[in-house]
C-alpha positions as CSV (number, residue, x, y, z in Angstrom):
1,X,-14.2,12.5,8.8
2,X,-13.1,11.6,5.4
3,X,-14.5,7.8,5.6
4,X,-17.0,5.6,7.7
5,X,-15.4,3.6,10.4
6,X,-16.4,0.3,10.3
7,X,-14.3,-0.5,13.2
8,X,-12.2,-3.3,10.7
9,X,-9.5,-2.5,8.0
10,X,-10.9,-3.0,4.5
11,X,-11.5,-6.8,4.3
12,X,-11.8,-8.5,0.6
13,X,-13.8,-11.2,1.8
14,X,-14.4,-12.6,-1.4
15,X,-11.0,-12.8,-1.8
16,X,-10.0,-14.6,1.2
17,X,-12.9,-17.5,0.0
18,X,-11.5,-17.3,-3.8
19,X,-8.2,-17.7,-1.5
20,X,-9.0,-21.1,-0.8
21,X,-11.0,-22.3,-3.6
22,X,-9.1,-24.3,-6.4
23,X,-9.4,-23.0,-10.2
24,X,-9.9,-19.1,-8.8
25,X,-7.8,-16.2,-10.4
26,X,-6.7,-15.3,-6.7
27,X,-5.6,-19.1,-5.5
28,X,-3.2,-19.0,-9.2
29,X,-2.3,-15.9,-8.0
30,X,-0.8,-16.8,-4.7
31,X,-0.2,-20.1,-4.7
32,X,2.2,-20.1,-7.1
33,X,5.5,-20.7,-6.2
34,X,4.9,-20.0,-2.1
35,X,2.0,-17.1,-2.4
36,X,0.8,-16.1,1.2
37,X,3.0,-18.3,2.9
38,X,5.9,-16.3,1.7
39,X,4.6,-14.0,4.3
40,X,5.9,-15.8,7.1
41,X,9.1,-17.0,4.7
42,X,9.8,-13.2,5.2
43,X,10.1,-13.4,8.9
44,X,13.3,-15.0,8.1
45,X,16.4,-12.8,8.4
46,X,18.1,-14.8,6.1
47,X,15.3,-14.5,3.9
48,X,15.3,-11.0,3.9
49,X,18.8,-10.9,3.2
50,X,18.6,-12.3,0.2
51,X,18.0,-10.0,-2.9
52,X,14.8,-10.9,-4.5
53,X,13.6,-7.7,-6.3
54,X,10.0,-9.1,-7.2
55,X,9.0,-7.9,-3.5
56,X,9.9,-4.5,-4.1
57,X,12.0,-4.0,-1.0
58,X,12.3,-4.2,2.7
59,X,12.6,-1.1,5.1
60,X,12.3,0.4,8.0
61,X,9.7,3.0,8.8
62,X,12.4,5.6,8.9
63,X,13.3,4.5,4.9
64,X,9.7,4.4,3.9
65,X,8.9,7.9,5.2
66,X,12.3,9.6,3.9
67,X,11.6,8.1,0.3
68,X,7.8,8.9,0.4
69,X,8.8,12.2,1.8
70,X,10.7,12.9,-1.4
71,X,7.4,12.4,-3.4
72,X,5.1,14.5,-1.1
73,X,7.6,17.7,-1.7
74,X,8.0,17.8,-5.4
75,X,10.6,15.2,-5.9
76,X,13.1,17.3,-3.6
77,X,15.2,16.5,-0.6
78,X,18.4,18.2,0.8
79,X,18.2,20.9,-2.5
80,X,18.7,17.7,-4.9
81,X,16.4,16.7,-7.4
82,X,15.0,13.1,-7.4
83,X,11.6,13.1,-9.7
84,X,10.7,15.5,-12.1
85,X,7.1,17.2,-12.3
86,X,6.2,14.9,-15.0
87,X,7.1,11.6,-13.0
88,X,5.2,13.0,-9.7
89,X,1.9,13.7,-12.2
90,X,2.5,10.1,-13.5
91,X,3.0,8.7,-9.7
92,X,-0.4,10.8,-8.6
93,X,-2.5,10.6,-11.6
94,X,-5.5,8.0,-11.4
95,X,-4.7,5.8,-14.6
96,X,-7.5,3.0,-13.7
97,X,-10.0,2.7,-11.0
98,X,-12.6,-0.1,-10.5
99,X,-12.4,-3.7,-9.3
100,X,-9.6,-5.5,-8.9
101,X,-10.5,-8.5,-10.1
102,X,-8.1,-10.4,-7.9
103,X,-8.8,-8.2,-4.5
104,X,-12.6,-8.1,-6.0
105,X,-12.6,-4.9,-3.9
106,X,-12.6,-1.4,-5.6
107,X,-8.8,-0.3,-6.6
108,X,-7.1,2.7,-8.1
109,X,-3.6,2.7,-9.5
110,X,-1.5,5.2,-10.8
111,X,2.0,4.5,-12.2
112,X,3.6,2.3,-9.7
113,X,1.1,3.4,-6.7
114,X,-2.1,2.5,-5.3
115,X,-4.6,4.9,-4.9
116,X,-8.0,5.4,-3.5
117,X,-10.8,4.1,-5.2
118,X,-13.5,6.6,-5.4
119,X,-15.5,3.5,-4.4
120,X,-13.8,2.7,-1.5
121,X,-15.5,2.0,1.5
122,X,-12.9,3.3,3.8
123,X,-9.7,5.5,2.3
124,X,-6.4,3.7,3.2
125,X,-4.3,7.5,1.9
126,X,-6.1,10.2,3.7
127,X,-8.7,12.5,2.4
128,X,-7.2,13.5,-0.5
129,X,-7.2,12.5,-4.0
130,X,-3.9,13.7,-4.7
131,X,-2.2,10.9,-2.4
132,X,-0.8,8.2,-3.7
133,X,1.2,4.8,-2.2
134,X,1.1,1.2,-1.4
135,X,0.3,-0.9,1.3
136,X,2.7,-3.6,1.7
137,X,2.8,-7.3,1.9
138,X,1.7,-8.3,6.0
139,X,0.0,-5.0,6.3
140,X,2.7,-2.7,6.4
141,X,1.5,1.0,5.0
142,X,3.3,3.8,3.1
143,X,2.1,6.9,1.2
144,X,2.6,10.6,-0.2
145,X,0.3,13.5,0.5
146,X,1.6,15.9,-1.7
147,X,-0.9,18.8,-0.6
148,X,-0.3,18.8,2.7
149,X,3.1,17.7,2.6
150,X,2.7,14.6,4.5
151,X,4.9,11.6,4.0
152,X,3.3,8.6,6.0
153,X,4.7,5.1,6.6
154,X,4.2,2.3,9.3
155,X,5.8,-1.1,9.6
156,X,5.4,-3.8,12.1
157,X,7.7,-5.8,13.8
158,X,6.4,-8.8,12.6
159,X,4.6,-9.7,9.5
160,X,1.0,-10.1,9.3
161,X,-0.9,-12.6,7.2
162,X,-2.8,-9.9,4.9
163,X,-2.5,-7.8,1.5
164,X,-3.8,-4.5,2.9
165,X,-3.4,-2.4,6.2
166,X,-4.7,-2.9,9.2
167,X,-6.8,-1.1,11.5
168,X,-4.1,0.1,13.6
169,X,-2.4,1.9,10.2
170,X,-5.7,3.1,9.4
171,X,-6.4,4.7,12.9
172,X,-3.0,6.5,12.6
173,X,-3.5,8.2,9.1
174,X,-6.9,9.1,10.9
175,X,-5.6,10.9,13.2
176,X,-3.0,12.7,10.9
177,X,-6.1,14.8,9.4
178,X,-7.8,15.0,12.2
C-alpha cells in the first residue's frame, strides 16, 4: 500500500488546540466572521441557496466526479475541450510543498488544488504524484488522477465538523488502487 494506516484520517492536532487558543494564526483564521460554525450554517438549505462564491461551490457527488473527470482525461469530455495542456500542467504541478502554517501539517498546492505532501503521513489523492484535488469544508473529498484516468469524489449527507477527509473517504480511495 501507498501509505501507513493509522486507522484515523490525517488529524492536525495542533491545529484543533491553536483552534481554541486566542491570538493564534488559526483562531483569526476561522473565527472571523462565523469560521467553523459556518459548517453547520451550511446544513441550512436556505443557506445553501444563497450564492456566496467564497466557498467555492456546493455539489453533488455526481457534479464533483463529472467535473474532476474532465481534469483526469486531458481537459476533455463529450469531444469538447475544457482545459488546455497548459492549465492541466498548472492544476498538477507542485508549486509549494511544506507546512501549512495554519493546518501546521505538511501541504502541497498546485494552482487551485491541493496536493500530497511528500511529507504526508497518509496520502489523501492516491499513490500518485500526478493527482491533484481538494478536500472540502465537513470532509467532503474530490480529486483527479490523471494517469490512471480516475476521477474521485465523495460527499456526505450531512456536514461534518472538520477541514480534511475522513477515514471513511480515505478507505474508499484505498480501495480504488488496491
Amino acid at each position: 500500500m501507498y501509505a501507513p494506516k493509522t486507522g484515523k484520517p490525517p488529524e492536525p492536532k495542533q491545529f484543533y488546540t491553536d483552534l481554541v487558543t486566542p491570538g493564534t494564526l488559526a483562531r483569526k483564521t476561522f473565527t472571523s466572521p462565523y469560521g467553523l460554525h459556518v459548517i453547520s450554517k451550511m446544513n441550512s438549505a436556505a443557506i445553501r441557496a444563497h450564492p456566496i462564491v467564497s466557498f467555492g461551490g456546493i455539489g453533488s457527488a455526481s457534479a464533483l466526479a463529472k467535473f474532476y473527470s474532465v481534469l483526469a482525461n486531458g481537459g476533455k469530455a463529450d469531444g469538447q475541450t475544457f482545459f488546455s495542456a497548459e492549465t492541466l500542467e498548472l492544476m498538477s504541478a507542485t508549486l509549494t510543498d511544506g507546512i501549512d502554517r495554519v493546518l501546521q501539517i505538511p501541504t502541497a498546492f498546485s494552482a487551485g488544488f491541493i496536493k500530497d505532501s511528500r511529507n504526508a503521513e497518509r496520502r489523501m489523492l492516491g499513490p500518485l504524484r500526478t493527482s491533484f484535488g481538494h478536500p472540502g469544508a465537513g470532509g467532503s473529498h474530490a480529486f483527479a488522477d490523471p494517469e490512471n484516468k480516475i476521477a474521485f469524489a465523495y460527499v456526505m449527507n450531512q456536514m461534518e465538523q472538520s477541514l480534511l477527509p475522513n477515514e471513511k473517504s480515505l478507505r474508499l480511495v484505498d480501495a480504488i488502487y488496491l
